[in-house]
N, C-alpha and C positions, 0 to 999 in steps of 0.2 A: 067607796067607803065614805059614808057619812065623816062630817066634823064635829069635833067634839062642841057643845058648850063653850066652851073659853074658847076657842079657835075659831068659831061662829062670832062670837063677839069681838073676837081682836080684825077679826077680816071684816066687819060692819064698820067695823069704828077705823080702819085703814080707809075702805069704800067712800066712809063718810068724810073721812081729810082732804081724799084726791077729790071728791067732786066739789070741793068749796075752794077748791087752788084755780083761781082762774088761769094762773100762767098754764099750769098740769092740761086745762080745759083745753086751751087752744094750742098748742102742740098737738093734742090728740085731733084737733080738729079738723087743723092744717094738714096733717098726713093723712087723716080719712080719706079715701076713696071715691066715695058719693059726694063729697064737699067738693075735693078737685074736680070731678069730673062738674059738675053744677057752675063752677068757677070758669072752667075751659068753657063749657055751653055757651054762657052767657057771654063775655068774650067772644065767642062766633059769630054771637046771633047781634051783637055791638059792631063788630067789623063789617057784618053781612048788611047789613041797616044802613050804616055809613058809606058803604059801595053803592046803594041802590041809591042813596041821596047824592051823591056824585053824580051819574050816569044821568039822572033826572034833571039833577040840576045845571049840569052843565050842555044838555040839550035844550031844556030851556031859555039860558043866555045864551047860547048858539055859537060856543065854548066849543062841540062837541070833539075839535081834532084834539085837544089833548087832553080832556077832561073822563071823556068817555070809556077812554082805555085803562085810566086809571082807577076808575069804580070801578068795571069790570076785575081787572087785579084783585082789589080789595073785596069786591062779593064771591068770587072763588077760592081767595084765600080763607076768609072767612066760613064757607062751608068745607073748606077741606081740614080747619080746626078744628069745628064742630066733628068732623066724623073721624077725627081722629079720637079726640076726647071719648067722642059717644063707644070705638072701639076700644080702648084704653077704659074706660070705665065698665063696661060689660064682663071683662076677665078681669079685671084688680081681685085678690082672694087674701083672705088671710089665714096665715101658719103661722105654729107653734113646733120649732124643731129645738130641741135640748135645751125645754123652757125659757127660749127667747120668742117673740113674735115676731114674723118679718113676712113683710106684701110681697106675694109675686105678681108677676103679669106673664099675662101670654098665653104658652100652650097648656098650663094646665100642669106644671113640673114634668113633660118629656123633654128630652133632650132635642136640642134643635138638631132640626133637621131628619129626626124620628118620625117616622109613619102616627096617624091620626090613628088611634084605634075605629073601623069602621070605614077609612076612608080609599083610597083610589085603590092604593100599593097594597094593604090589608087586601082586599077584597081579589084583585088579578096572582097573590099569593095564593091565597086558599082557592083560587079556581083552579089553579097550576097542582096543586097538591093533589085536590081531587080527582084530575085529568089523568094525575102520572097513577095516583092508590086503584081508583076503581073504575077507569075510562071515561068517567062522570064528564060531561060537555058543560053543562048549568045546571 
């Protein structure tokens, strides 16, 4: 159902308050999704940089019995941040449940531990079904 007139302009003129609130700004900004995940990325890609400048540098000065092992640490930790983030940023969604907004992550709202619609258990299900209804093999 459309808005009225006056309800078109009370919700412009609300639109128009929150987006000149810089505080309103960045709270939304911080909880974005895309923002954290961009934040985590770089962070990786900062840690992962700093590892390989270790490993380099301390083969270089000829450092490498304790320096070597510690870049390493630091450039796998670093890309196991980034692909956390990277996974963590790929599902982040946003809902609207009894006019609140709230992120989930994850599977998608199945209950953990619930079959993937399409996936392994789904599929050895509905072969077993068809095996026992109409002899069906595949």
């Amino acid at each position: 159902m459309p808005l009225s007139d006056h309800e078109q302009r009370l919700f412009e003129e609300i639109e128009q308050s929150l987006s000149e609130d810089p505080q309103f700004a960045s709270a939304v900004r911080n909880h974005d999704p895309a923002h954290v995940t961009r934040r985590r990325l770089i962070l990786a890609g900062i840690v992962t940089v700093i590892g390989i400048g270790v490993v380099v540098g301390t083969v270089i000065a000829g450092a490498a019995n304790w320096g070597a092992p510690i870049g390493a640490v630091l450039m796998f930790g670093g890309l196991i941040i980034g692909l956390m983030a990277q996974r963590r940023g790929t599902t982040g969604k946003l809902t609207a449940v009894d006019g609140k907004a709230s992120r989930t992550t994850g599977g998608g709202g199945r209950a953990k531990g619930a079959p993937k619609p399409g996936g392994f258990t789904s599929r050895m299900e509905e072969r077993w079904r068809r095996r026992r209804d109409g002899g069906d093999l595949f």
